[in-house]
C-alpha positions in Angstrom: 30.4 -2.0 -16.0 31.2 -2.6 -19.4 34.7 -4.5 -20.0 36.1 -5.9 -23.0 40.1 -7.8 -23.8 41.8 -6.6 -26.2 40.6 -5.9 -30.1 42.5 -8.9 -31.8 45.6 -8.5 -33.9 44.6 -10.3 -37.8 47.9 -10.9 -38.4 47.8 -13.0 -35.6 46.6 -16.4 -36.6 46.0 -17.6 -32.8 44.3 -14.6 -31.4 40.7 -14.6 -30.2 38.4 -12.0 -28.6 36.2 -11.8 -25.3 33.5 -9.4 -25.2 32.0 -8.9 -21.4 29.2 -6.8 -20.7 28.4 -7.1 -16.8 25.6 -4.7 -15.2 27.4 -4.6 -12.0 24.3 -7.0 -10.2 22.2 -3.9 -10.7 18.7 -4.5 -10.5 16.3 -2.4 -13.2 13.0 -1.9 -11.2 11.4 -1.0 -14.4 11.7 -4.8 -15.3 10.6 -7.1 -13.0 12.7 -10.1 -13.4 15.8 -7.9 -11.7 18.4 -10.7 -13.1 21.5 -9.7 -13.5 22.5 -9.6 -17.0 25.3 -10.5 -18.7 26.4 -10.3 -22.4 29.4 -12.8 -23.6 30.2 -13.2 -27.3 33.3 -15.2 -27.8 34.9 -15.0 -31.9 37.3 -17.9 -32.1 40.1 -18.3 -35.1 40.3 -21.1 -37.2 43.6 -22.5 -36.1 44.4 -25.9 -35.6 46.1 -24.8 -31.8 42.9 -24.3 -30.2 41.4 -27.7 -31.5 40.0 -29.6 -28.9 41.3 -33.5 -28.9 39.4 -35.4 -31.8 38.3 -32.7 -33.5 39.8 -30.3 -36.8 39.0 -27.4 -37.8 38.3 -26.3 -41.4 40.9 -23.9 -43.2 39.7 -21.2 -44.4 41.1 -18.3 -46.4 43.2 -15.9 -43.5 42.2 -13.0 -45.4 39.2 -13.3 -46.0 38.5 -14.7 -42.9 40.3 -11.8 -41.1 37.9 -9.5 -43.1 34.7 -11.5 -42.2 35.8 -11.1 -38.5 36.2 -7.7 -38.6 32.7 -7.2 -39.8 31.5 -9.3 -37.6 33.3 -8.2 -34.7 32.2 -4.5 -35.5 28.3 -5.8 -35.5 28.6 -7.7 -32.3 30.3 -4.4 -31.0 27.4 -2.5 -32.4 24.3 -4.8 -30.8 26.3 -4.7 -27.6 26.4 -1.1 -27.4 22.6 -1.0 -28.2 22.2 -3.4 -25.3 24.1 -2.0 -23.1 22.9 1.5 -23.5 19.3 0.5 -23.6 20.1 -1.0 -20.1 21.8 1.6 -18.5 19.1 4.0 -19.6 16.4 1.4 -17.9 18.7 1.9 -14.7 18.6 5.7 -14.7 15.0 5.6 -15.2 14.9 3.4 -12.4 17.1 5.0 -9.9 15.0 8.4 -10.5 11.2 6.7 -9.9 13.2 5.1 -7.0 14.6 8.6 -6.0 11.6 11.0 -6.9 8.2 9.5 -5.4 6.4 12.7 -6.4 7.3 12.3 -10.1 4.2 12.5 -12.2 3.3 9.7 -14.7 5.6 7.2 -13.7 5.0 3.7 -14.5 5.2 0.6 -11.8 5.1 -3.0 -14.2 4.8 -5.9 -11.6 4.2 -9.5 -12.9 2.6 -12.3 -10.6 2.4 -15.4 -12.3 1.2 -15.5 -15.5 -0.2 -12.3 -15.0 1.5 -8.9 -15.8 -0.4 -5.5 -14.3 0.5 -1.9 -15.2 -0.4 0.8 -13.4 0.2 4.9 -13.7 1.0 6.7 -11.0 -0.6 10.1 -11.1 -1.3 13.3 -8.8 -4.3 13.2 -6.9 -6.0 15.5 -9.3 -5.6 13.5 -12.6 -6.9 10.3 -11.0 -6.6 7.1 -12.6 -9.1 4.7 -12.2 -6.9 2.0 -10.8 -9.1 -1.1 -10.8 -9.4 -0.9 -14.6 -5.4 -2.6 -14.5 -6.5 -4.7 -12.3 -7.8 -8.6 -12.9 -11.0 -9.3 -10.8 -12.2 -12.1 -8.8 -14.3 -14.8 -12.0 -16.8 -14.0 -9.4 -16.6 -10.2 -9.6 -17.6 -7.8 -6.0 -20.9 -8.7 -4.9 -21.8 -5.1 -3.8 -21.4 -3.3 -6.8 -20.4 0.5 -7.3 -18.2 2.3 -9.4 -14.7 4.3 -8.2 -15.1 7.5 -9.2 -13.1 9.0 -12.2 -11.5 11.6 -9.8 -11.8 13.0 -6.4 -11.2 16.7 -4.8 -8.5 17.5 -2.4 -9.3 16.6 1.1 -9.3 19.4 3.5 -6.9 18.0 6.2 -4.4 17.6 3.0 -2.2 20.5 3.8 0.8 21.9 4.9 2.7 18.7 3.4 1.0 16.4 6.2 1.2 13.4 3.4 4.5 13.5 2.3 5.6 11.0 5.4 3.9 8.0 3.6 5.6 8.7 0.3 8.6 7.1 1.0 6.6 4.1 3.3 4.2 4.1 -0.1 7.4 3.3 -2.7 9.2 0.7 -0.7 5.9 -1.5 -0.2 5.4 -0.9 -4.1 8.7 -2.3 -4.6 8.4 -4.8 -2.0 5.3 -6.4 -3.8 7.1 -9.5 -5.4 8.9 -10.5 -2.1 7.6 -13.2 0.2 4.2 -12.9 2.1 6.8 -13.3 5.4 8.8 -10.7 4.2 6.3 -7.9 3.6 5.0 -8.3 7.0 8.3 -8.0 8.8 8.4 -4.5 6.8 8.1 -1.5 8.4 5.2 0.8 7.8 3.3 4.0 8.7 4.9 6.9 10.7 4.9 4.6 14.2 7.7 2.4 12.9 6.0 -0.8 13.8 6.0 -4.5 10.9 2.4 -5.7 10.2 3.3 -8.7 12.2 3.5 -5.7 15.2 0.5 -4.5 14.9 -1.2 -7.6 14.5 0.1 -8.9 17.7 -1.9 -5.9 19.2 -4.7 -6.4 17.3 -5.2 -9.7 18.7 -6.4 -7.9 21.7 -9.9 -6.8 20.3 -10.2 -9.1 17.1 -13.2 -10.4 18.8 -15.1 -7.3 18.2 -15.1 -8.6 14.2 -15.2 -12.1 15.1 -18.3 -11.8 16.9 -19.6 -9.2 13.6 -18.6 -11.9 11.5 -19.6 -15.2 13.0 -22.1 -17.4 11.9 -23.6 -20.5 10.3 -22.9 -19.2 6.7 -19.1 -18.5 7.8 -17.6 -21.9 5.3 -15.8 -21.2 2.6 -17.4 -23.4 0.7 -21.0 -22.1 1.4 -23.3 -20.3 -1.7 -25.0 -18.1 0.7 -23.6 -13.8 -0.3 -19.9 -13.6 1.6 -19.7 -10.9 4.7 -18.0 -8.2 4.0 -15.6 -6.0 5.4 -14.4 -2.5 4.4 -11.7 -0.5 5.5 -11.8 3.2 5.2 -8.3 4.6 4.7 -6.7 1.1 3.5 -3.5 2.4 3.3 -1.3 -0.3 1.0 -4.2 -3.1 2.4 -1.6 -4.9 5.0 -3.6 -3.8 8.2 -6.7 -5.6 6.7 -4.4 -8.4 5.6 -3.6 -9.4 9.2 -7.1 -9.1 11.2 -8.2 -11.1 7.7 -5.2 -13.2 9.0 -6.2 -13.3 12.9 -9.9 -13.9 11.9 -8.5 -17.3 10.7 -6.1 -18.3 12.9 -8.2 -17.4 16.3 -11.8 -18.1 15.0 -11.3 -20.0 11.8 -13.5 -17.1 9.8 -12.5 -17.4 6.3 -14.1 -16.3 3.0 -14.3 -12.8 3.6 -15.0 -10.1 1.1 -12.7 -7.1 1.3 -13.4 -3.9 0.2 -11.5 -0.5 0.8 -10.8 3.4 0.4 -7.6 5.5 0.1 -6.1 9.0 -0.5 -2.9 8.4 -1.9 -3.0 7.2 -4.8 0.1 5.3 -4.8 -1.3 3.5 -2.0 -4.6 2.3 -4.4 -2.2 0.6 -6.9 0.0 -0.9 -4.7 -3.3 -2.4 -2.7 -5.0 -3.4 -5.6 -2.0 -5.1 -7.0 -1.3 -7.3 -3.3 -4.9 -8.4 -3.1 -4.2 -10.4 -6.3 -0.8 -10.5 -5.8 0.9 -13.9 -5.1 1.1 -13.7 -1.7 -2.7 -13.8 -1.7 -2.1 -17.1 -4.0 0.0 -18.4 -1.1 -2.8 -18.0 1.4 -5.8 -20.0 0.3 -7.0 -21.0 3.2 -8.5 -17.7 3.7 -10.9 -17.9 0.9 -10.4 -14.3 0.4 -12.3 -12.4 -2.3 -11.4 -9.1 -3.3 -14.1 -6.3 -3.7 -13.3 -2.7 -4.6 -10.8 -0.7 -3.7 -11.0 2.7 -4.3 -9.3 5.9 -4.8 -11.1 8.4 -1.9 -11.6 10.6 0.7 -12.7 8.8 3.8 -14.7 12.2 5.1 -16.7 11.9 1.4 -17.5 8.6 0.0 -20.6 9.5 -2.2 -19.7 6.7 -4.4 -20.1 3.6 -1.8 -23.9 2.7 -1.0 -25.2 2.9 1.8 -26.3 0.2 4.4 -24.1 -2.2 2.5 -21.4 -3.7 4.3 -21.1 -6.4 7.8 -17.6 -4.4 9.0 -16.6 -1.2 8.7 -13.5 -0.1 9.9 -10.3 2.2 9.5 -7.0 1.0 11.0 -6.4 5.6 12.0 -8.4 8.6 11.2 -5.7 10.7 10.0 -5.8 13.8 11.7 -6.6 17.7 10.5 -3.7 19.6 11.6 -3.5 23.1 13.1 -7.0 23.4 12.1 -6.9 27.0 13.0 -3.9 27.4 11.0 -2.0 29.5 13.6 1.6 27.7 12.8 2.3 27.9 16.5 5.7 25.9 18.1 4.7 22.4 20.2 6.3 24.0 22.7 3.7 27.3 22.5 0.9 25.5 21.7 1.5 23.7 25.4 1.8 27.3 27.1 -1.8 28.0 25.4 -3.0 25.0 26.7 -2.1 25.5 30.0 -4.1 28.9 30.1 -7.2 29.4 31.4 -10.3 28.8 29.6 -11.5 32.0 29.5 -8.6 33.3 28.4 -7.9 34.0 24.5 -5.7 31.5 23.9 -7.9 29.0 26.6 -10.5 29.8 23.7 -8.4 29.3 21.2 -7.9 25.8 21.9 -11.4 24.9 22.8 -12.3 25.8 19.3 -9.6 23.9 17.5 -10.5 20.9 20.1 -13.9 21.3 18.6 -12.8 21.3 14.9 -11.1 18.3 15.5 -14.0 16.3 16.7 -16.1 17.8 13.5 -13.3 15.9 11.8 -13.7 12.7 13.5 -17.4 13.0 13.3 -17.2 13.2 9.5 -15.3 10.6 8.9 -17.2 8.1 11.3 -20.5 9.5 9.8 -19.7 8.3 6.5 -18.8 4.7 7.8 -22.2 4.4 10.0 -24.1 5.3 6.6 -22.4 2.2 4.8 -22.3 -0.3 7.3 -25.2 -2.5 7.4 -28.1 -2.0 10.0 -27.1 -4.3 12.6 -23.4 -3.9 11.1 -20.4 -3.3 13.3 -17.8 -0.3 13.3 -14.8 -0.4 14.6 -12.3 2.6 14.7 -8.4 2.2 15.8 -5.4 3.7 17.3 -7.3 7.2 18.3 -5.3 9.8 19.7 -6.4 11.6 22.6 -7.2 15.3 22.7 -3.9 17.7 21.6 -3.8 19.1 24.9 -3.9 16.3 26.6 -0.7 14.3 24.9 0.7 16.1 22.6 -0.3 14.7 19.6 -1.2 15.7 16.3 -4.9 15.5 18.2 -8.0 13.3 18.6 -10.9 12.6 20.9 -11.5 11.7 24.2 -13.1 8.7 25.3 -16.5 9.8 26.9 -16.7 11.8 23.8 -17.9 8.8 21.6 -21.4 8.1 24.1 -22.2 11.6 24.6 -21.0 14.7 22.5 -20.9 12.6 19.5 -24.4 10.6 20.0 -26.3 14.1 20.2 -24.2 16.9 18.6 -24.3 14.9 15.1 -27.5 13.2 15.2 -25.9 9.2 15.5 -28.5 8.1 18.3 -30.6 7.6 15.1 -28.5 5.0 14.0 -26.2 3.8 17.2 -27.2 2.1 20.3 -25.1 3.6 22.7 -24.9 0.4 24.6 -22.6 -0.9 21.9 -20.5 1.2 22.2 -17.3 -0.5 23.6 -13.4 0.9 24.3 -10.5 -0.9 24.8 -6.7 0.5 24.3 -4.6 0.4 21.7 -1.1 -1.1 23.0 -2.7 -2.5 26.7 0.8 -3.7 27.3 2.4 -0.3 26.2 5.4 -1.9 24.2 6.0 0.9 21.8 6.4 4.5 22.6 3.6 7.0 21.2 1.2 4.7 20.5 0.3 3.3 23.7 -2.2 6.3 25.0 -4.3 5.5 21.9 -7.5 3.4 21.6 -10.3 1.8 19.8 -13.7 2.1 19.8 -16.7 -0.3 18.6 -20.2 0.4 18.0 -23.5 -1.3 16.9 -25.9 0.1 13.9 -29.1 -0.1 14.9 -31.1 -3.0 12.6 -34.3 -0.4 12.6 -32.1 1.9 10.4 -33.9 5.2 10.3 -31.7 7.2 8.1 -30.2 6.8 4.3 
């Protein structure tokens, strides 16, 4: 809101003039501060009635004077204007990035500390290599790789299935300079559930990692390599943040190395930036160093080594929709499961069932090859079979020791007596999630693959 008093009469001796340029409190998200700003100028006559006790004022020619604040006044005016647009032009911009998360080139500045990082956001297929705006650990990644330049468009990215997290993606991006306390009582994901949510039911099988990640070389302050820990399909990092979080409180496992994957781009910036963000700064006592984290597919990870890595995990394998791309109602999709198996549309699902668990299969093939021999995998929140709940479809539970074992070769690398289940939400508090589960398994340390 720009308001000014009046334009000042000359011939009046005693007139003055208040200039008062107020934003409205509006916050520009292209600049971080997000002060409010305010612009006061305040040209004062040269008479002796606005003298304040003790003091005089020199006399000066009215004429000239008049003339002199006239110039002046129409400068003032001028560099106010120039202000003023140049900020409600920053407030547009903003209100469209704010408005539009699929804009293309877009520009999120974010300052932490004495530090300011840039980064582009781009489609998927004009990658940018996000680390390179991003300030390392002075150690720098003990496994060392390179994120690769670009990366081609996964094949269950269809039919719009990504456009949920864009929204979920934008407000975490803006969220970034807010309290640690504050970004965990956020709401993410398509579940509706804070961090602080889903650690509480993590707590429930953080000793799978515990007992991955436990031993004599666990201080902080040791010189022996770190243990790592990546997570395929990172998301915006905060699912990592709180077992990182758990592995502290519950075990006092500190130190960790993180290292990560992710598809939507947004989502790689906005990681990168919160793992050397300030609220990392504010948690110390975790001893966290920050590996790579990449822009990826999770089913395709050709640029990660193999065998490198103590943890391996992914917080949800997001699913391939309708692989069979029939475009079918929920409601039809039910009558053909509820037809016999020999039947066309009994057939019908029994193939898609089996597409789906091709899916899974590649995604957990590629995080066996990285972890370590002797390395742990752990894979959350999986769905049960379409027919079976409705869902946008996973795997059933036997399917991990037996299909999966022999169909795609992983007795070579898993001993199936590792291979552990426990649910997802045990104490069913929240609604959709609570038929889902996680599964753990062992890599063999006589690795007999690459």
């Amino acid at each position: 809101m720009l308001s000014a008093m009046k334009t000042p009469n000359c011939d009046n001796s005693n007139s003055f003039e208040i200039v008062n340029l107020d934003l409205d409190k509006t916050q520009d998200f292209s600049n971080d501060e997000g002060e409010d700003t305010e612009f006061q100028g305040l040209i004062s006559s040269s008479t002796s009635s606005l003298d304040e006790p003790g003091k005089a004022l020199k006399q000066r020619d009215h004429s000239r004077d008049c003339r002199g604040r006239g110039r002046l006044g129409k400068i003032i005016g001028l560099v106010f204007l120039l202000i003023g647009s140049g900020l409600v032009y920053k407030f547009i911009a903003s209100l469209f990035l704010i408005l539009a998360p699929n804009s293309k080139g877009s520009t999120l500045h974010k300052t932490y500390g004495n530090k300011t990082v840039s980064a582009d956001f781009q489609d998927t297929e004009k990658n940018i290599s996000s680390e390179s705006a991003i300030s390392k650990t002075a150690a720098g990644p003990t496994i060392s790789y390179q994120c690769p330049a670009s990366i081609d468009k996964a094949p269950n990215d269809k039919d719009g299935i990504f456009d949920v997290y864009n929204t979920d993606t934008r407000q975490h991006s803006l969220a970034l300079d807010a309290s640690l306390d504050d970004l965990l009582s956020l709401k993410y994901g398509a579940w509706g559930i804070t961090p602080n949510q889903r650690k509480a039911l993590n707590a429930h099988w953080i000793q799978w990692y515990a007992e991955a990640l436990s031993d004599s070389d666990m201080s902080p302050l040791s010189s022996s390599r770190p243990k790592t820990i990546y997570e395929s399909a990172c998301g915006v990092g905060l699912t990592l943040f709180v077992v990182l979080q758990l592995l502290q409180e519950m075990y006092n496992i500190t130190g960790l190395e993180v290292y990560g994957n992710e598809y939507m781009q947004d989502d790689v910036v906005t990681a990168n930036h919160f793992y050397i963000g300030q609220q990392i700064s504010d948690e110390a006592h975790l001893h966290l160093r920050k590996g790579h984290i990449c822009h990826g597919d999770s089913t395709n990870l050709t640029f990660v080594p193999s065998n490198a890595f103590d943890v391996v995990m992914t917080g949800y394998i997001d699913p391939i929709v309708d692989p069979l791309n029939m475009h079918v109602k929920k409601t039809e999709h039910k009558r053909y499961c509820q037809q016999d198996k020999d039947s066309r549309e009994g057939q019908l699902m029994q193939r898609e069932q089996e597409l789906v668990e091709d899916w899974f299969a590649l995604w957990t093939s590629e995080m066996i090859r990285i972890a370590k021999p002797g390395g742990t995998i752990i894979v959350e929140s999986i769905s049960q079979p379409r027919c079976l709940v409705g869902d946008w479809g996973g795997v059933a539970k036997e399917w991990w020791s037996g299909v999966a074992l022999t169909k795609y070769g992983w007795q070579s690398d898993i001993d199936a007596a590792s291979i552990d289940i426990i649910d997802f939400d045990p104490a069913q508090h929240y609604k959709g999630i609570h038929d889902r589960y996680n599964v753990k398994m062992t890599k063999k340390k006589e690795n007999r693959r690459m």
